[in-house]
C-alpha positions as CSV (number, residue, x, y, z in Angstrom):
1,X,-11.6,-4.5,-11.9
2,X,-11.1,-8.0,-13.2
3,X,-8.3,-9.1,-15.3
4,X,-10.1,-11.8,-17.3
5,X,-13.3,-10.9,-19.6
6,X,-15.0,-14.2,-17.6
7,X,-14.9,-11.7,-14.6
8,X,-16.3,-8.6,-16.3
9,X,-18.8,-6.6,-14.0
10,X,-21.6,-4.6,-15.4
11,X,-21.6,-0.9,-15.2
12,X,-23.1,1.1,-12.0
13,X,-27.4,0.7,-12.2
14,X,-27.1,4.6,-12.9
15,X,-25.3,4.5,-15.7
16,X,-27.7,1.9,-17.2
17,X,-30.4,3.2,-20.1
18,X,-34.0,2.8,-20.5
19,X,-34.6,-0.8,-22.1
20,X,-36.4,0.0,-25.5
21,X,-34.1,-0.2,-28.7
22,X,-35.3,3.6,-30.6
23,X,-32.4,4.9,-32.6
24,X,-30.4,7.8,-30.7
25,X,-27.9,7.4,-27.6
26,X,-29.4,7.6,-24.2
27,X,-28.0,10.7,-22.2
28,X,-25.0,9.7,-20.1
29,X,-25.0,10.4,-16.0
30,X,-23.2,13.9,-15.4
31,X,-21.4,11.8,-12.9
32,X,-20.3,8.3,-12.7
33,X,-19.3,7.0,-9.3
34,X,-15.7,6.2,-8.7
35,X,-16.2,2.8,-8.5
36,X,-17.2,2.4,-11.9
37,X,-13.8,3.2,-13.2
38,X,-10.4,2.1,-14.7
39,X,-6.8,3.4,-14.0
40,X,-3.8,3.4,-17.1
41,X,-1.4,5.0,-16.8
42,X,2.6,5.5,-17.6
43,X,3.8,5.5,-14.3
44,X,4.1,9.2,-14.4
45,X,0.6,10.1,-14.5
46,X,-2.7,8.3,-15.0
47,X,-6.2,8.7,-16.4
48,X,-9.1,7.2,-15.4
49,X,-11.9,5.5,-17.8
50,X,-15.4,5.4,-17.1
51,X,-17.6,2.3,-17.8
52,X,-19.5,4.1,-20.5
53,X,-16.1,4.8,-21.8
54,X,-15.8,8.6,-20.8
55,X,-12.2,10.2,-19.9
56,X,-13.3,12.3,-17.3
57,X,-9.4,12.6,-15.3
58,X,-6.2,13.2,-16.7
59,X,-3.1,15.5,-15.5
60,X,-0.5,15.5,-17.9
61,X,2.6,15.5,-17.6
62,X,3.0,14.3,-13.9
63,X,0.7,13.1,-11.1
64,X,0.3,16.9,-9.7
65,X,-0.2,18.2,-12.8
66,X,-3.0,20.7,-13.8
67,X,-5.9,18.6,-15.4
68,X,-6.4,18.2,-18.9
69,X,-9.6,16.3,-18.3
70,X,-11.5,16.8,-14.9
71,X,-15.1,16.2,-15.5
72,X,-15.2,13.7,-12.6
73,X,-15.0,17.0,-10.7
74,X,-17.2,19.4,-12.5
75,X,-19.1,18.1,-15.3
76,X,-19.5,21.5,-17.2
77,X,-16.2,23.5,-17.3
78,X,-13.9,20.5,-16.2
79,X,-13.2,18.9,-19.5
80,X,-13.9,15.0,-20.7
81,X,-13.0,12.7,-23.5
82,X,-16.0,10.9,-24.6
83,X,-16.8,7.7,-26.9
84,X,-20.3,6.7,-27.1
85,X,-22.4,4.9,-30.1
86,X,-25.5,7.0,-31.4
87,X,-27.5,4.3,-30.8
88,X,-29.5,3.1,-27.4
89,X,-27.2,0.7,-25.2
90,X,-28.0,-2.7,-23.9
91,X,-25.3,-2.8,-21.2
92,X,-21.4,-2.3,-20.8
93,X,-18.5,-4.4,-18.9
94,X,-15.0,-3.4,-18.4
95,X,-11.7,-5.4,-17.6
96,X,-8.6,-5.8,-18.0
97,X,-6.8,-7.5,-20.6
98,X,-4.9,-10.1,-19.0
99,X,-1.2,-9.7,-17.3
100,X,-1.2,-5.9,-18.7
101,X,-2.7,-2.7,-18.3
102,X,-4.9,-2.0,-21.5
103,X,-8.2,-1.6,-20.1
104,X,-10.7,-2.6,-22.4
105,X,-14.7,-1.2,-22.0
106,X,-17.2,-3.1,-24.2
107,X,-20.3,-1.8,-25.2
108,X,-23.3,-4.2,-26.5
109,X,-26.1,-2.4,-28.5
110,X,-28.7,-3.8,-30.7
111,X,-26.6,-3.6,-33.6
112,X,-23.4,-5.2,-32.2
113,X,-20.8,-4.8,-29.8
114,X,-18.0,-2.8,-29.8
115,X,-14.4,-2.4,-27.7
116,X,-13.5,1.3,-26.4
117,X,-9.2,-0.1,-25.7
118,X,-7.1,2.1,-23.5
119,X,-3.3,2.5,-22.4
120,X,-0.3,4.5,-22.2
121,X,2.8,3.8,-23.1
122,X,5.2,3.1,-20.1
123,X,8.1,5.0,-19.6
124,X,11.2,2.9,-20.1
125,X,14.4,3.5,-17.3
126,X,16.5,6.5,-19.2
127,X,14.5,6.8,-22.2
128,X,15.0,10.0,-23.8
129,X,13.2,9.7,-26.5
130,X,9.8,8.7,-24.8
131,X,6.7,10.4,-26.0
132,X,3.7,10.7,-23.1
133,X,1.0,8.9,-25.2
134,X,-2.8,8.3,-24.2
135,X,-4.2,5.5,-26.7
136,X,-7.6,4.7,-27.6
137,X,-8.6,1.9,-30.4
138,X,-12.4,1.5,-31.1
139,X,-13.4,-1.7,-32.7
140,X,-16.0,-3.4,-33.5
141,X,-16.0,-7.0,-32.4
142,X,-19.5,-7.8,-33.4
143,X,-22.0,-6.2,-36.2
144,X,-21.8,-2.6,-37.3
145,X,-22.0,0.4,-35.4
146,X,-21.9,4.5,-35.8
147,X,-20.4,5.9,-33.0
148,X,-19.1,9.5,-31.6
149,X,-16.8,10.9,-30.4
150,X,-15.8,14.3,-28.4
151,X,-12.6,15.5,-27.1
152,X,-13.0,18.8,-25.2
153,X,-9.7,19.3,-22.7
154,X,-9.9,22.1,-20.5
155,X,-6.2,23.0,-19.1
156,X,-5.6,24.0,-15.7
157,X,-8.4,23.2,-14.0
158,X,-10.0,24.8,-17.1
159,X,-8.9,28.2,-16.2
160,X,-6.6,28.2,-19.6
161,X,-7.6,29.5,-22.8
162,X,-6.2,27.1,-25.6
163,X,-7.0,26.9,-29.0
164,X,-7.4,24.3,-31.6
165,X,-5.3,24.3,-35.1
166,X,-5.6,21.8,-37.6
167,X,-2.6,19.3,-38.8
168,X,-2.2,16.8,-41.3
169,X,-3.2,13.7,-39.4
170,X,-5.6,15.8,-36.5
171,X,-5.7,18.7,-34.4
172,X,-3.5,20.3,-31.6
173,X,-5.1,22.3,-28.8
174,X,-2.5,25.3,-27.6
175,X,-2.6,26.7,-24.5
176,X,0.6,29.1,-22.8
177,X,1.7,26.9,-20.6
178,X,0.7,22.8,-22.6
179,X,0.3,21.8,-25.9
180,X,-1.6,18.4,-27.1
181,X,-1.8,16.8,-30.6
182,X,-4.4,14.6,-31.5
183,X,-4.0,12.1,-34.3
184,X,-6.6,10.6,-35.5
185,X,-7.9,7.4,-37.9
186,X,-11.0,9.3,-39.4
187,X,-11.8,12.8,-39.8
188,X,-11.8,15.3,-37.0
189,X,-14.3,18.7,-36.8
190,X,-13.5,21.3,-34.7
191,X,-16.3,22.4,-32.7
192,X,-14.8,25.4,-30.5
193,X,-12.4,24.7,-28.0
194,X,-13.6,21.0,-28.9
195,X,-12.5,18.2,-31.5
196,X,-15.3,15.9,-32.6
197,X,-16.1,13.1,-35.0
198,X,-18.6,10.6,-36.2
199,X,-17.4,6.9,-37.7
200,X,-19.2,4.2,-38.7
201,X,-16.8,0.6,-38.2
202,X,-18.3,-2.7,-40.0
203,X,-17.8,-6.0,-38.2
204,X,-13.3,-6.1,-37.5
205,X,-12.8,-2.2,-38.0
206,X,-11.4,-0.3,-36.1
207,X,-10.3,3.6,-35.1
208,X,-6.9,4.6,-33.9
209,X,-6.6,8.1,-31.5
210,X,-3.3,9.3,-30.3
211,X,-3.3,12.2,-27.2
212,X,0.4,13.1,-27.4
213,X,1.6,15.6,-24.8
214,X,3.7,18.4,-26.1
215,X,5.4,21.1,-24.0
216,X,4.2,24.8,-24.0
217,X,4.0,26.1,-27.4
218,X,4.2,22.9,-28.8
219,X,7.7,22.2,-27.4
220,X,8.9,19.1,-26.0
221,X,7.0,18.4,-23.2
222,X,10.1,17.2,-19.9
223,X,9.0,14.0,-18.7
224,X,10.5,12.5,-15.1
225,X,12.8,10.0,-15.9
226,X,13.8,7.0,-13.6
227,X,17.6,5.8,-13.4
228,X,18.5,2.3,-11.8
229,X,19.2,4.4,-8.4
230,X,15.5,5.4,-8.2
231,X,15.8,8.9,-8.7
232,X,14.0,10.8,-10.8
233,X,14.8,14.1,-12.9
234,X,13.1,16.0,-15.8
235,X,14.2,15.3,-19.0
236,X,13.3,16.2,-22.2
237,X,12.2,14.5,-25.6
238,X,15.5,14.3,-26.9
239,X,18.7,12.4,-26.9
240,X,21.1,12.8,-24.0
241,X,24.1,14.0,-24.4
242,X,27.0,10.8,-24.8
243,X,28.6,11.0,-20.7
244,X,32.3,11.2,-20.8
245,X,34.3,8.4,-18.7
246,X,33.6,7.5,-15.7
247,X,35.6,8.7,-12.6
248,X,37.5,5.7,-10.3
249,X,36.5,6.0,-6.8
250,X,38.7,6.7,-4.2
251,X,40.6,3.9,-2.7
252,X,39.0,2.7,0.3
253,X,40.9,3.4,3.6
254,X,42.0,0.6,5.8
255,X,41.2,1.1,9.5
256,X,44.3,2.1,11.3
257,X,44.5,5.3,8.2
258,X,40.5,6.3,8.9
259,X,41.9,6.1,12.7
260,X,45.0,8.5,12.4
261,X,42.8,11.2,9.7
262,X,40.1,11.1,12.9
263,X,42.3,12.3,15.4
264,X,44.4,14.7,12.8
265,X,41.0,16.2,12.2
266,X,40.2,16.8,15.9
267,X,43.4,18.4,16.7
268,X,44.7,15.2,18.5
269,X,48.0,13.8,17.8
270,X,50.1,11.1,19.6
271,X,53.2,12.3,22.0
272,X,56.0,9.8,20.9
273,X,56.8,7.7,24.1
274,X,60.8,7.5,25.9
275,X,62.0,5.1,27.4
276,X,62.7,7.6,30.3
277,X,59.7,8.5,32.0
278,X,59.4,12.2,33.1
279,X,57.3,11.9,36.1
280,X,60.4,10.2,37.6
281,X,60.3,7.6,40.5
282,X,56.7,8.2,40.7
283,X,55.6,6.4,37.4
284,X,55.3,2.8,37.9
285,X,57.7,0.5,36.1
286,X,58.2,-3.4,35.1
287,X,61.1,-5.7,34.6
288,X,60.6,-5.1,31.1
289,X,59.0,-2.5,29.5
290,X,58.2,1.5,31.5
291,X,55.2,3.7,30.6
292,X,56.0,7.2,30.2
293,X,53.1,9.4,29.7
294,X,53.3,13.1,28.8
295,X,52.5,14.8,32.1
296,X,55.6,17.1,33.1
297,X,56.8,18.8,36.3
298,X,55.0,21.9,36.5
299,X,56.1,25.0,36.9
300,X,56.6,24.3,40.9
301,X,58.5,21.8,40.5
302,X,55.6,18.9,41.4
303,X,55.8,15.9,39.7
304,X,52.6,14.8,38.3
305,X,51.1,18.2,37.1
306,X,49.8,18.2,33.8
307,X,51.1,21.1,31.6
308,X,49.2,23.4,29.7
309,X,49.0,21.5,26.6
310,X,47.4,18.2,29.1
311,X,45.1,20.9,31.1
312,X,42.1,19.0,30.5
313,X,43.9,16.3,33.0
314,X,43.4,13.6,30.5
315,X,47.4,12.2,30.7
316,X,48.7,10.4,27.2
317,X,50.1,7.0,28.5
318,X,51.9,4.9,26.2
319,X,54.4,2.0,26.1
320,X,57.8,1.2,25.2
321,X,60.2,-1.1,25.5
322,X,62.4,-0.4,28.3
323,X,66.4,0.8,27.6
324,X,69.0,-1.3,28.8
């Protein structure tokens, strides 16, 4: 993909039509190679777009998902989002528009040239409010144009039943366990498990459709949400509740305290030192200060034993100032 419409690249050879200019769209590829595809997405899922402007991927709500579109897998029962004008066409590019992540396929025909424009809206850090949007704007940049469309999702891997009901500004399709609305800027038919429609756009018009993602039953669908310590937890579409105040954290300890709560833990404790040393003559001495350890006499009477409580040998030595 390019990011500049100076760098478009034509669709794949196989995805090309015949070159005569009759009336009628030429029948589209069951299968389009990966390569010839585009990635938007809301940084919690993605969907990708075909150079003859087919949705033929989506999971929805998150990356692992079920799919509500996965024709790019099975072209008969996996479900696919398709914009196409019912007219022969000349050729198609697709790019980027520049510094964002609106993917924009353009399709020249005989009678014009029109945009296919796609994108999701990211999801801001800790907004509860976010609705999981896939957005599609047809326009027509050059002449006039009749074109079609068909939206036929098939949940879980198409193994879900769902059925269509009408609202004011489109249709839903409801399934047990995902709900979708689809808004519209002309007028939707329902064709079975399908949506369709047919629009004609002069030279600047242009069509709005709006995939919105609702939970099961038409619920609010939970959406990961990112704080700023990078970790992520389902939320749902509505406000948070206001957080109370915040806890102070503990004082930080100074060395010498984490030292003495290390040995109080491990059972260890400090004999305090005397200036009399209880091994006797036998414990070595200065002019000024005498160790005294806490080795006693044993039970024999031999200077030097440890006692029970030393048994491990390890003698407790420390220092103090020697009494006049």
């Amino acid at each position: 993909m390019h990011s500049d419409p100076d760098g478009e690249r034509p669709a794949a050879a196989g995805a090309e039509p015949a070159d005569d200019r009759t009336s009628g769209p030429a029948p589209s590829p069951p299968y389009l190679p990966i390569a010839e595809h585009g990635v938007i997405g809301d940084l919690r899922t993605a969907a990708l777009v075909g150079t003859d402007a087919r949705i033929d991927w989506f999971c929805a709500p998150r990356f692992d998902s079920p799919s509500v579109f996965g024709a790019l897998l099975d072209s008969e029962r996996g479900g696919v989002w398709t914009v196409e004008p019912d007219c022969a066409v000349a050729s198609r590019r697709q790019f980027y528009f520049p510094d964002t992540n609106i993917l924009i396929t353009r399709v020249l025909t005989g009678e014009g040239m029109v945009e296919v424009q796609d994108f999701m809206p990211v999801l801001r850090e800790r907004d509860t409010r976010h609705r999981q949007r896939l957005v599609r704007r047809v326009v027509s940049v050059r002449g006039g144009m009749r074109l079609v469309t068909r939206i036929a999702p098939r949940l879980d891997y198409g193994r879900a039943v769902h059925r269509v009901e009408r609202v004011a500004d489109g249709v839903r399709f409801v399934s047990d366990h995902l709900t979708l609305r689809l808004a519209a800027g002309t007028a939707l038919t329902v064709d079975g498990p399908d949506a369709t429609a047919g629009f004609s756009l002069a030279e600047g018009e242009a069509v709005l459709f709006v995939l919105e993602v609702e939970g099961a039953g038409g619920g609010a669908a939970a959406v990961p949400s990112a704080g700023r310590d990078g970790r992520t937890s389902a939320t749902a579409t509505e406000p948070a509740p206001a957080a109370g105040p915040r806890a102070e954290p503990p004082p930080e300890r100074t060395p010498p305290e984490r030292a003495a709560r290390g040995r109080a833990a491990r059972g260890r404790t400090t004999r305090p030192s005397t200036s009399a040393c209880r091994r006797g003559p036998a414990c070595p001495s200065s002019s000024r200060t005498r160790r005294s350890c806490s080795r006693r006499p044993s039970a024999s009477g031999e200077a030097g034993s440890p006692s029970p409580a030393t048994a491990d040998g390890g003698g407790r030595w420390s220092t103090a100032p020697r009494s006049p």
